[in-house]
N, C-alpha and C positions, 0 to 999 in steps of 0.2 A: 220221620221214620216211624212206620209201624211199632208197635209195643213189643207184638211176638219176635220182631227182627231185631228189635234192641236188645233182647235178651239172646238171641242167639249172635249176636256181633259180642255181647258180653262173653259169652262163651267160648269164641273163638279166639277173642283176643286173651284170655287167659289158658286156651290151647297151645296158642303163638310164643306161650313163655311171656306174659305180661310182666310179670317180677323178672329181674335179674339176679343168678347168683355171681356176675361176675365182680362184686365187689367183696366177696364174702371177710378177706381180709384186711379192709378198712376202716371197718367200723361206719360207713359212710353206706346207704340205703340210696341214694342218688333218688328219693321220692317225685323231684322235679317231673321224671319224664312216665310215662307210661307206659314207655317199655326200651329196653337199651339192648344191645347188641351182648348175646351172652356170653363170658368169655372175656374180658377187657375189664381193665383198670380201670379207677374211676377218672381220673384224667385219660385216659386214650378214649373213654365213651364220649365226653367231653370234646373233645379233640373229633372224634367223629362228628358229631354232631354239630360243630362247627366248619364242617364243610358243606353242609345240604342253607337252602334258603330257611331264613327265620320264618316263615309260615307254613315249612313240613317239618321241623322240629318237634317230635310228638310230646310236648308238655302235656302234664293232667290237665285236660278240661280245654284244650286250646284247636284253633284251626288245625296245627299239624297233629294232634290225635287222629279228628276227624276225616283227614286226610290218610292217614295211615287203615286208619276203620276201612274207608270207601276203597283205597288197594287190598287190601285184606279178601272184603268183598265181593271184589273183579277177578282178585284170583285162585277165591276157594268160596262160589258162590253155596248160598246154605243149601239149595236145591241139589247140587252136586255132591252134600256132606248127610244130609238128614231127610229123612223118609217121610217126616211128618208136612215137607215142602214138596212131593212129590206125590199128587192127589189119585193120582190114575195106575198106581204102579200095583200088579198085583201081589202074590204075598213071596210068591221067588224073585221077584227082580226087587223086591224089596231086602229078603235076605240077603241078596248079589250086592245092591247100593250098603248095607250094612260091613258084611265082607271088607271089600272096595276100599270101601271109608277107613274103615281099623286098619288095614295093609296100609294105605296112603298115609293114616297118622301116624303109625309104628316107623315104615321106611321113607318118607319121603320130605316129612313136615319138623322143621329147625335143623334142617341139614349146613346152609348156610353158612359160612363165618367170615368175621373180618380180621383182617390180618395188614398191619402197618406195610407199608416198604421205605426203604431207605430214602432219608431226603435226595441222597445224588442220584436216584433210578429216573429216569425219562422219559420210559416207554419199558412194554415187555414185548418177548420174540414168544410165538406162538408155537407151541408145540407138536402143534395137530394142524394142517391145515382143511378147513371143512368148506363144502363147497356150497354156497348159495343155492337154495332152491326156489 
């Protein structure tokens, strides 16, 4: 990986919420992973994280970082977030990609959450039904 792309995968991942405040009341920093799910106990992050395979597990420094990095990547590539990946754009569609980007961080980015369900739940009834396109 490029240098300048290391530094913006740096960036993005501590965009992402790379620290957790969801332990604030533990005393417990959870440093293991590189980034947890905000919001949660340190056992229920735990408990998450014990459901995905042990090599997307994002420990510091491990395949599943890596792995986390490369979706991160895919789905907020830098060219789509910063102006300085965007060689040909003149200086309004640059303002417009700046814009864009600040609305998209502000409304749309760590919206996310996770939320337990009960062990006797089986399945959920869908609320909406949406039709295939």
């Amino acid at each position: 990986m490029p240098v300048e792309m290391e530094k913006t995968v740096t960036k993005l991942m501590y965009d992402f919420q790379r620290n957790s405040t969801s332990d604030d009341d533990s005393g417990c920093a959870l440093e293991e992973y590189a980034w947890v799910p905000p919001g949660l106990k340190p056992e229920q992050v735990h408990q998450y994280y014990s459901s995905l395979p042990e090599d997307k597990v994002p420990y510091v420094n491990s395949p599943g970082e890596k792995y986390r990095i490369k979706q991160l990547l895919h789905q907020l590539p830098p060219h789509d977030n910063e102006v300085r990946y965007c060689n040909s754009l003149d200086d309004e569609e640059k303002r417009e990609l700046k814009l864009f980007s600040n609305q998209r961080k502000r409304e749309n980015l760590g919206r996310g959450n996770v939320r337990p369900f009960p062990v006797t739940m089986t399945g959920a009834i869908c609320e909406q039904y949406l039709p295939s396109s």
